[in-house]
C-alpha positions as CSV (number, residue, x, y, z in Angstrom):
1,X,-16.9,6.0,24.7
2,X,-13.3,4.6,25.2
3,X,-11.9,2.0,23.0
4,X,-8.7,-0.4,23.6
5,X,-7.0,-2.6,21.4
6,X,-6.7,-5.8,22.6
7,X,-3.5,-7.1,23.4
8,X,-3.0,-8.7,19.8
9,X,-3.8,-5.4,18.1
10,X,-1.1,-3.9,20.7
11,X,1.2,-6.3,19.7
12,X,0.5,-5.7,15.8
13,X,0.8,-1.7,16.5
14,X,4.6,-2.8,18.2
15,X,5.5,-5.1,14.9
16,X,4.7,-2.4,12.5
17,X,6.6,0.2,14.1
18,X,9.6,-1.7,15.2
19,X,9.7,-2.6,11.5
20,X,9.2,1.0,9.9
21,X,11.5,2.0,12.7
22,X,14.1,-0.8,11.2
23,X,12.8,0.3,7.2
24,X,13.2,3.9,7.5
25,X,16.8,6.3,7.5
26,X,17.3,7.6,10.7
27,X,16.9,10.8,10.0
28,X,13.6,10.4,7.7
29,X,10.6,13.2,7.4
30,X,9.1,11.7,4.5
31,X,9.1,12.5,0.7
32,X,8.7,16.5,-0.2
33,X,5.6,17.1,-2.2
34,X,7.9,17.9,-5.5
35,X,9.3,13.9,-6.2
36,X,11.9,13.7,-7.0
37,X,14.2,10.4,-9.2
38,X,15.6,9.2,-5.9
39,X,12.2,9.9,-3.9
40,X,10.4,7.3,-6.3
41,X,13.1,4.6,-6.1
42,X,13.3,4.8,-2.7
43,X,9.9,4.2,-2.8
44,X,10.2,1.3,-4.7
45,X,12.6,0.2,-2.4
46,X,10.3,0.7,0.7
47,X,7.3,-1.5,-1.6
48,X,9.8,-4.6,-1.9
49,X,10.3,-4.5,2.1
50,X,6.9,-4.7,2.7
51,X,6.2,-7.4,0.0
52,X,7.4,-10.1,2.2
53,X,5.3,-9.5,5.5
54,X,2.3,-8.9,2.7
55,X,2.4,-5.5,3.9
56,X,1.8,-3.9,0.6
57,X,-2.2,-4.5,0.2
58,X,-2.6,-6.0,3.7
59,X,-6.5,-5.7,3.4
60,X,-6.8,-7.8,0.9
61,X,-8.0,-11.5,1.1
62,X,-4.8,-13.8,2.0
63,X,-5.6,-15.8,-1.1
64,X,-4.4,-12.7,-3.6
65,X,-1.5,-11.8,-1.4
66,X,-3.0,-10.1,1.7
67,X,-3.7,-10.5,5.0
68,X,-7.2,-10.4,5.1
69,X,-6.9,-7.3,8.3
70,X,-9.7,-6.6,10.0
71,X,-11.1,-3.1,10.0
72,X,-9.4,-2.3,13.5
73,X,-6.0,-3.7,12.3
74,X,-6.1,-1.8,8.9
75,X,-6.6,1.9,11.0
76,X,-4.0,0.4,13.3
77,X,-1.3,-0.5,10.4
78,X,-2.4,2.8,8.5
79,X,-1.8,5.1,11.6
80,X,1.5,3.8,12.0
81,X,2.8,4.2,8.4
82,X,1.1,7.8,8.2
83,X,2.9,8.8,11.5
84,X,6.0,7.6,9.9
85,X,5.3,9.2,6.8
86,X,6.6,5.8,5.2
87,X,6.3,6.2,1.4
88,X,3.0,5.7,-0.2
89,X,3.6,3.8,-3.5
90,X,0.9,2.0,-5.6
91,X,-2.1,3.5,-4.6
92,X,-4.0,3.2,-7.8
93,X,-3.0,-0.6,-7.9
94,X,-3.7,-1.1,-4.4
95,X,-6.5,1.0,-3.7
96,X,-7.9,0.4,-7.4
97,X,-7.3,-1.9,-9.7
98,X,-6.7,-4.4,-7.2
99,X,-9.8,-4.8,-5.6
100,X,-11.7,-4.5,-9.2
101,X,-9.6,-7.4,-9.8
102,X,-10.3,-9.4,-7.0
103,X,-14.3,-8.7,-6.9
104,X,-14.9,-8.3,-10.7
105,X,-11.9,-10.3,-12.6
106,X,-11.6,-13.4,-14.5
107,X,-9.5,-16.2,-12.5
108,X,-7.1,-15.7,-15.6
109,X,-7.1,-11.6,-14.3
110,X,-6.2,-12.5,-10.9
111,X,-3.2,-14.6,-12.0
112,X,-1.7,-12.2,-14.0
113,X,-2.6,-8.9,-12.4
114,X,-2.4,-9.6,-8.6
115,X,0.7,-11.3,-8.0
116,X,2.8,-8.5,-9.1
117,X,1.2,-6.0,-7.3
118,X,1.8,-7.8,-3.8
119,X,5.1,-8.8,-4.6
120,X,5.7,-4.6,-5.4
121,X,7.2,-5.9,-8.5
122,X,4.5,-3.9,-10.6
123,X,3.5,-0.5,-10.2
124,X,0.2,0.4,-12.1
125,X,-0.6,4.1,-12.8
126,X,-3.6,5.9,-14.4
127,X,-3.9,8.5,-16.5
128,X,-6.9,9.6,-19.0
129,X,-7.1,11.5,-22.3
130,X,-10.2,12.5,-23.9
131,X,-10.8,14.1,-27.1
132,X,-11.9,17.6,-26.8
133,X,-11.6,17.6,-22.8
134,X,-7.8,17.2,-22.0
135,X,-5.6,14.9,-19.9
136,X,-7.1,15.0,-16.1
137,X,-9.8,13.5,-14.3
138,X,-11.9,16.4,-13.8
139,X,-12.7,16.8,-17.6
């Protein structure tokens, strides 16, 4: 089976790379496993560039800040940032919270939570403790 993108998806593919082409130093190779101070505020840099094209949590519906991408378009956008090993900041917000939010929130929820999240002006983490079973997930 042979698949093509159609000349829009093409077109998309050439916008994202022209602009992590533009985003990125030069000389980038991504962030080293062991993050470091300036790794993260770079990061947080890269999140506020992507803000404005609602690159940040471009899957979601365009009423909470996305773009509402099809499934094509999201492999298409994510191929393109993994290739460029573009820093991957707000994942629990993004791939988490977010869409909890958006499926399972109040209207009040959305309001507060969302906006901050596509604007990359909030960064949510997540971290557990239980009594008797540590600090990580997998107790």
């Amino acid at each position: 089976m042979r698949f093509k993108f159609t000349p829009e998806q093409e077109a998309f593919r050439a916008e994202v790379n022209g602009f992590l082409k533009d985003a990125l130093p030069s000389n980038w190779e991504g962030i080293d496993n062991a993050i470091e101070e300036d790794d993260h505020a770079f990061g947080r840099e890269f999140l506020k560039k992507l803000a404005p094209k609602r690159w940040i949590a471009p899957a979601w519906p365009k009423q909470y800040g996305g773009l509402d991408l099809s499934l094509w378009d999201q492999v298409i956008f994510n191929e393109a940032m993994s290739y460029a090993r573009a820093p991957i900041v707000n994942t629990a917000a993004v791939g988490y919270l977010g869409p909890t939010v958006i499926l399972y929130g109040t209207d009040e929820q959305k309001k507060q939570h969302l906006p901050g999240i596509t604007s990359g002006d909030v960064v949510w983490c997540q971290g557990y403790s239980e009594p008797n079973a540590g600090s990580d997930l997998a107790s």
